[in-house]
C-alpha positions in Angstrom: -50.3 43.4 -82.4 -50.2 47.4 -82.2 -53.7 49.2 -82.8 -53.1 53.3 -83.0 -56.5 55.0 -80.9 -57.3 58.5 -81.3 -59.6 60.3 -79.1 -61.0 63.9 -79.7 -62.4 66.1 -77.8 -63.3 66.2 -74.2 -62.1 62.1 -74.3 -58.8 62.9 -74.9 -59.0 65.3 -71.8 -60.3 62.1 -69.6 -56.7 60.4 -70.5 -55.1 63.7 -69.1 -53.9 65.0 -72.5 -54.3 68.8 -72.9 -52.5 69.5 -76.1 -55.1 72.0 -77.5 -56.7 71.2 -80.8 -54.8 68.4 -81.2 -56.2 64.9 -80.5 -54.9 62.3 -77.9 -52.7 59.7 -80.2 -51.7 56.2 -78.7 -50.3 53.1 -79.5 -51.5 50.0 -77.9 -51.1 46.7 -77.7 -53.9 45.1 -78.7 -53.2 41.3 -77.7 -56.4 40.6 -75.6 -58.2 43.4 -78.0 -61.3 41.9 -80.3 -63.4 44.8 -81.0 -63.7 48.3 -80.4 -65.7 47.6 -76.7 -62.8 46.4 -75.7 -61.1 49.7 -76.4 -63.4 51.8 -74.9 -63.1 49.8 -71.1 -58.9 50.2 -71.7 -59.7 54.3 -72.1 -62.8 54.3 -69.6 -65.2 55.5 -72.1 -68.8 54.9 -71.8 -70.7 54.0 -74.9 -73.1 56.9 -74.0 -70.0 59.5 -74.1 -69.1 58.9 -77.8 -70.8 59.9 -80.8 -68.9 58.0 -83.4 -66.4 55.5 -83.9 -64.1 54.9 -87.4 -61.7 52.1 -88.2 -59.4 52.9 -90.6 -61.7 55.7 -91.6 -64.9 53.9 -92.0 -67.9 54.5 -89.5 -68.8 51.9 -87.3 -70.0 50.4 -83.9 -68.8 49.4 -80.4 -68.9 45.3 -82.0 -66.7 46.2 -84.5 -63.5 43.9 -84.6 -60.2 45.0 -84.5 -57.1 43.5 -85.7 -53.2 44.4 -86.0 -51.9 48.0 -87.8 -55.8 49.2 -87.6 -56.6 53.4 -86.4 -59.6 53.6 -84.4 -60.7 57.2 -84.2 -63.4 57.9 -81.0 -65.0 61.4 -81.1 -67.3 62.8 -78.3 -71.0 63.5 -78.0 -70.3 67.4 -78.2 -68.6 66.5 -81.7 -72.0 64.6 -83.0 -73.1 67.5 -85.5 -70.1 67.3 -87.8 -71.0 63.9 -88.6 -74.5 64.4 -89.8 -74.2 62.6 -93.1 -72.0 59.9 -92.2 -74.4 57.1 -90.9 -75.8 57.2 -94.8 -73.0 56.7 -96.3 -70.9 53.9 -94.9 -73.3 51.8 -92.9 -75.5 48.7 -92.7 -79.4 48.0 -93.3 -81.7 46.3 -90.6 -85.1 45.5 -91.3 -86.8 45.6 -87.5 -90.4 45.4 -86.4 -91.8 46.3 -83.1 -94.4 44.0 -81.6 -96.8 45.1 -79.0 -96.8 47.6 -76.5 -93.4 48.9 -77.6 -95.1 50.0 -80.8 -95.7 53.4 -79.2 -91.8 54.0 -79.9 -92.4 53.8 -83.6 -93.7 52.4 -86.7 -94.4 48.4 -86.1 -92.3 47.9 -89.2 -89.4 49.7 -90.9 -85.8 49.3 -92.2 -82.4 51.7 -90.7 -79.6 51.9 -91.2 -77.1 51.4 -88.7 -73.1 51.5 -88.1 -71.3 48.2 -89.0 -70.5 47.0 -85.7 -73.8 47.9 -83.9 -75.4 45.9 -81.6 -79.2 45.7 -80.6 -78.2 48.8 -78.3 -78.2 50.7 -81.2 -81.8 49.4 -82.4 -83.1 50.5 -78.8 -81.5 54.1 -79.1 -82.4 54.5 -82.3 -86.1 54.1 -81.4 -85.5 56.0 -77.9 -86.7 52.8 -75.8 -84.8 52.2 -72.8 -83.5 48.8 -71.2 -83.7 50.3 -67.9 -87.8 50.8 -68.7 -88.7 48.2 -70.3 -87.9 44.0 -70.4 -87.2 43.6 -73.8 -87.3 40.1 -76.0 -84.7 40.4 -79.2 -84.9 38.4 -81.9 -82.6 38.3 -85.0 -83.5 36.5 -87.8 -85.5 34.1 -85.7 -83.2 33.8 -83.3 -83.5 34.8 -79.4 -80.6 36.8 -78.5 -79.4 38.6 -75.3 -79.6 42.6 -76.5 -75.9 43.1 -76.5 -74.5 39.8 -77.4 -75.3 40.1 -81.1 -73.5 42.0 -83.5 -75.7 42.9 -86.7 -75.0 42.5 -89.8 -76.1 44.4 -93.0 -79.9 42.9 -94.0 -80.5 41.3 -90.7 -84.3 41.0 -89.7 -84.7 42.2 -86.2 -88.1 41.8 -83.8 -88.6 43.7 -81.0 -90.8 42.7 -78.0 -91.9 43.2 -74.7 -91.5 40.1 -72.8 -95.2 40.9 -71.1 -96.6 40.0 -74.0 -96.0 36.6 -73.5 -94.0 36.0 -76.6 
């Protein structure tokens, strides 16, 4: 299974390429390879250092699964502002309401739209709470799930809590 990445930008300068404009091009086997994550630990790229992700040309997030002959392009933060307009065109909606204390990060009850492929990370940033702040309870549809081990999908109902409420 071969899966071409292509990194831009200051990430194709952390895999020691220095080719100019162009961008860092590689083929890899992609065997033990089941989403994009796993892509980014083979490069050594941080979630926090890219600004967007596309397979085969469509937008999409970190959970988004991989498979034989697909391009995953990986631009940089510093490349952010040229894709202003993407996340409205190719993404996914998510219904999410905040419960609580963590209602100061935003209105108790809204719909996004996210990347396909995003996980409740993405919910988090979008709202600018931090796990690192806060002990947070995420629900999907009803369902309990650990913050990163759930990849959404397009209409999903997502609650967000502070587990000192009590809930």
């Amino acid at each position: 299974m071969l899966i071409t990445v292509i990194l831009y930008g200051n990430l194709k300068e952390k895999q020691g390429s220095d080719i100019g404009a162009s961008p860092y091009k590689k083929e890899i086997d992609g065997v033990n390879i089941i989403s994009v994550a796993d892509i980014l630990k083979i490069f050594n790229i941080e979630i926090i250092e890219v600004s967007h992700i596309f397979v085969n040309s469509k937008y999409c997030g970190p959970g988004k699964e991989v498979k034989n002959g697909d391009r995953v392009g990986i631009f940089p933060k510093n490349m952010g502002v040229m894709f202003v307009e993407i996340p409205y065109s190719n993404s996914i909606q998510v219904s999410v309401k905040i419960i609580g204390e963590l209602q100061k990060y935003g209105i108790s009850k809204s719909t996004i739209f996210l990347p396909e492929g995003s996980s409740g990370n993405a919910v988090l940033k979008r709202y600018g709470i931090s796990l690192s702040s806060q002990k947070i309870r995420f629900e999907v549809n009803g369902r309990l799930y650990n913050i990163n081990d759930y990849v959404l999908e397009d209409n999903d109902f997502v609650v967000i809590s502070s587990t000192l409420n009590g809930l």
